[in-house]
N, C-alpha and C positions, 0 to 999 in steps of 0.2 A: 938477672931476673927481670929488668926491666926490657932486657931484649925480645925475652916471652913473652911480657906483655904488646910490646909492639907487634909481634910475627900473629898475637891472635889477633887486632885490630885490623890486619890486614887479611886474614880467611875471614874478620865478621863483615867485613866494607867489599868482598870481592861479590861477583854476581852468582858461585853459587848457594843453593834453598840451606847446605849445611856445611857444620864441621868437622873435623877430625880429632878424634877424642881416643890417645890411649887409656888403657883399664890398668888400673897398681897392680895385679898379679898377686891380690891377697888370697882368691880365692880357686886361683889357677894359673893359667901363663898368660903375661900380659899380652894384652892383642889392641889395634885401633878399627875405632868403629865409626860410621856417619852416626852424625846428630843431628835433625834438623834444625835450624836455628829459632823457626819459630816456636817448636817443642822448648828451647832455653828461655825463650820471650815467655810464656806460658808456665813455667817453671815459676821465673822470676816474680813474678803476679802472685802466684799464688804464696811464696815467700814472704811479698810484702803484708800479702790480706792476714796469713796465719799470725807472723809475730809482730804485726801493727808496726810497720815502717815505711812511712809516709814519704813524699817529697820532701826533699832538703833534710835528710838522715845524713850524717856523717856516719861514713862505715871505714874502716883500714883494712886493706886485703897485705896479709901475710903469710899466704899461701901459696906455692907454684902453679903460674898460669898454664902449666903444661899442663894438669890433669883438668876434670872436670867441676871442683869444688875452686879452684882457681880464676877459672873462667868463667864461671857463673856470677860469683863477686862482682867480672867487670863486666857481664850483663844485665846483672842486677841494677848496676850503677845505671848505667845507660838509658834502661827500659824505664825506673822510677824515679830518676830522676836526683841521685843522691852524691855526694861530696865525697868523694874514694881518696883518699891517700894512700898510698903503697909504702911495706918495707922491706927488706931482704926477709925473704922465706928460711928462717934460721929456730934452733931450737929453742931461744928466750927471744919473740919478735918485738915486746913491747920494751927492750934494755936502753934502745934509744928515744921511745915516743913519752913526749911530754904534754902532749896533747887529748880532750878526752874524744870519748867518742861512743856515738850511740849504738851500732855497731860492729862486728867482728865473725870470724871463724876461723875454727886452730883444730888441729889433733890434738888428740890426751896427752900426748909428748911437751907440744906447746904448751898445753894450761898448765901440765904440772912444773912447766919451769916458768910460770909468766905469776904466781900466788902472788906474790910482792905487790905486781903493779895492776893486778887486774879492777881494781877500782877505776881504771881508766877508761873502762871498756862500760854499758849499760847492761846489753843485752849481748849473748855469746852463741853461737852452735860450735857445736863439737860434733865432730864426725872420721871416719878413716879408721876408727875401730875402738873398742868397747870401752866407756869409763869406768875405772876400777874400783870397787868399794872403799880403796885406801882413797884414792883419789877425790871422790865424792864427800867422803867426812873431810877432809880440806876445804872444800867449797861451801862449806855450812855457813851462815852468819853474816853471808858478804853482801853487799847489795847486789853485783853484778849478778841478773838472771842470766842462770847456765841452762844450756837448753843440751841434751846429745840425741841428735838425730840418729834415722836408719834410711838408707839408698843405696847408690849406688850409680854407675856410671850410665848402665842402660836406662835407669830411672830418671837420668839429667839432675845428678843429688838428687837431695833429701825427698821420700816422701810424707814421712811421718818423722814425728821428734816427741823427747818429754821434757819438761822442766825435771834437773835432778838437785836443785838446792833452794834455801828458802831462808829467810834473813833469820826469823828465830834458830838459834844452835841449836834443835831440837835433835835426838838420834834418830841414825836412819832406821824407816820400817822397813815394809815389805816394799818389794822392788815397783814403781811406775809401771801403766803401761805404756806405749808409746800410742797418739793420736795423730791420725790421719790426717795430712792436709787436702785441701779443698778439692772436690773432681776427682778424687781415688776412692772405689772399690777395695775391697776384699774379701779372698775365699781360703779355703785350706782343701789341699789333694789329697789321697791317699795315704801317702807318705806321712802326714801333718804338715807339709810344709806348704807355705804361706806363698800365693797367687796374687799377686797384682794386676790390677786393671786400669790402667790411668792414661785416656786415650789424648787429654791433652800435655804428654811425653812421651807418650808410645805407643804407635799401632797395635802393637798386638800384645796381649797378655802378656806378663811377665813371671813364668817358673821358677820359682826360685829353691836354692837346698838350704834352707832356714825353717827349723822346727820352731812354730810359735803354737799361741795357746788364743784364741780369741775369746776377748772380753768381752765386747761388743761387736754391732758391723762397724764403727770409727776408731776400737780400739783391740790394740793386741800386744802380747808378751812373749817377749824370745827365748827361746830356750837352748837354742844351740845348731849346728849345724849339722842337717844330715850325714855329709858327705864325712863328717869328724868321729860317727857315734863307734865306740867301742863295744864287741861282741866278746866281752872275758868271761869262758865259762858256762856261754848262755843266757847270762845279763848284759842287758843293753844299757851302756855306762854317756851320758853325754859328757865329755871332757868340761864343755862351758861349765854344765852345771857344779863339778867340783872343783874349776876354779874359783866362782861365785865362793863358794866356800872356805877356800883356801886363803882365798885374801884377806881373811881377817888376820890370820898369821903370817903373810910373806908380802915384806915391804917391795923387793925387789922385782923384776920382769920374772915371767915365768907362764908355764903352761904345762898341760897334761896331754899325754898323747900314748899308743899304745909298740908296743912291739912283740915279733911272736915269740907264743909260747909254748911248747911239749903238749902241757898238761891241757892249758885253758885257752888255746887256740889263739887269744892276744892277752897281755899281759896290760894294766895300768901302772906306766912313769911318769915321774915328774923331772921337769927338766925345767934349771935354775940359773936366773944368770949372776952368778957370781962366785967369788975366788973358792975352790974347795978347802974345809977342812975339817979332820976327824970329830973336834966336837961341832963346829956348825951342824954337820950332816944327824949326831947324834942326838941334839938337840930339837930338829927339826922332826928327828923319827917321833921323840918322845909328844912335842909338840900336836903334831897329826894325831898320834894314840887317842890326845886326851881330848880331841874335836871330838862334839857331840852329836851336831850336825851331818857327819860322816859315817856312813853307812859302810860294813866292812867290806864291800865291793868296791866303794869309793876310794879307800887307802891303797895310797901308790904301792908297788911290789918293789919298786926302786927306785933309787933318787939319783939322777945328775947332776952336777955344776959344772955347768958351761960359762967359760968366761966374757964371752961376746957371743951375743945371739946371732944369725943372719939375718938381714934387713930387706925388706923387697924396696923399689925407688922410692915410694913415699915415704919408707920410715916404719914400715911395721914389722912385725917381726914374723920371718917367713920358717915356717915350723917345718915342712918338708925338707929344706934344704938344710934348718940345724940341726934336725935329726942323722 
């Protein structure tokens, strides 16, 4: 890991304007893309203005400097001026740090194996994909502010994030929106889905296939991903939205996704990662029955368990290929 960190020191110190930035393959097939550098200097600015980190922050990057939330870390560094420690990019990154530190940024994988020590951390982003409701009642009561952003690689990370915990155990409400950082725009297409404009990261508009709902023009709420919605029957089903739902009842990874059907053109399953058995599965039917929340279009037709999800290189879980 420290080797990636040296190989990007030496594309940031070379003469040309950019980088080379593969994309995780969460939302297609991984591909590398220029980045300009100054687009990352501009990024990093406005990082520091949104969650107030000033010169002389101690931040720890425990993330791979191959993609672009890795690299940003040691732009960040650079550009404001702050005190970076590195540690191996691993699923518990703080098992050996004894140290605190102001701040951080991990996947929901990370946090949910880091509960123990995250006192050590002040202020956190989370990003690489969605914090789960089980997840978030964990984070209640802590001091560390959890932030979980939304970006992406052509965005240079984060453009917008939300605070998703608060030191009172209070239960969770209704979901945040997420706010816009500094110099972004937006609009919503056709489609509903949510248009970026953020010229100091990127020349040109950014299209994106993300159903959101706008709050305001600073704020807005996700709903799911065009390219995922389910047509069973006629009803237009977002998978997001009955996983949102779902995780009140299912501790384990999981997601919803469709497959065809005779009757109703795609069928709604749930696919589970964990060991099958007769009563888990019949427990889980009965379970879902008694959700209130769910809408009879929403209840899966069928339930999987899968014992190992497929993972794309960061770590998430790649639904086409488990499928």
């Amino acid at each position: 890991f420290q080797e990636e960190i040296a190989l990007f020191f030496q594309d940031w110190l070379n003469d040309k304007d950019y980088v080379l930035v593969k994309t995780s393959g969460s939302t297609g097939t991984p591909k590398t893309i220029k980045v300009k550098k100054q687009f990352m200097v501009n990024s990093a600015v406005a990082t520091g203005k949104f969650f107030k980190l000033p010169e002389k922050t101690t931040a720890l990057l425990c993330l791979p400097a191959t993609y672009i939330a890795g690299k940003l870390m040691l732009v960040r560094a650079m550009v404001l001026g702050w005190h970076l420690d590195s540690v191996q990019p691993k699923s518990n990154p703080l098992d050996t740090v004894f140290k605190r530190y102001d701040f951080s940024a991990m996947t929901p994988f990370q946090l949910d194996n880091s509960l123990g020590r995250l006192h050590l951390i002040k202020k956190l982003i989370v990003g690489g994909g969605a914090v789960s409701v089980h997840l978030k009642r964990l984070i209640q009561g802590i001091d560390t502010k959890v932030y979980e952003t939304y970006g992406m690689t052509e965005t240079v990370t984060h453009i917008a994030a939300r605070k998703v915990n608060s030191k009172k155990n209070k239960p969770l409400g209704a979901e945040k929106p997420f706010k816009l950082l500094p110099k972004v725009t937006i609009k919503i297409d056709e489609r509903n889905c949510l248009v970026i404009n953020a010229p100091a990261v990127s020349e040109k508009e950014i299209v994106t296939n993300d159903i959101v709902e706008l709050v305001t023009y600073k704020k807005f709420l996700w709903k799911g991903r065009f390219d995922n919605v389910i047509n069973s029957g006629g009803i237009k089903i977002h998978p997001e939205e009955v996983e949102r739902k779902l995780q009140t009842l299912i501790l384990q990874r999981f997601f919803i996704a469709s497959l065809p059907d005779d009757a109703l053109g795609e069928k709604l399953v749930l696919f589970i990662e964990a060991h099958f058995s007769e009563e888990a599965l019949e427990d889980l039917k009965a379970s879902i029955n008694k959700l209130d929340s769910l809408n009879k279009f929403e209840k899966p037709k069928k339930i999987y368990f899968v014992e190992k999800f497929e993972e794309t290189h960061t770590g998430k879980v790649n639904r086409l290929k488990t499928l």
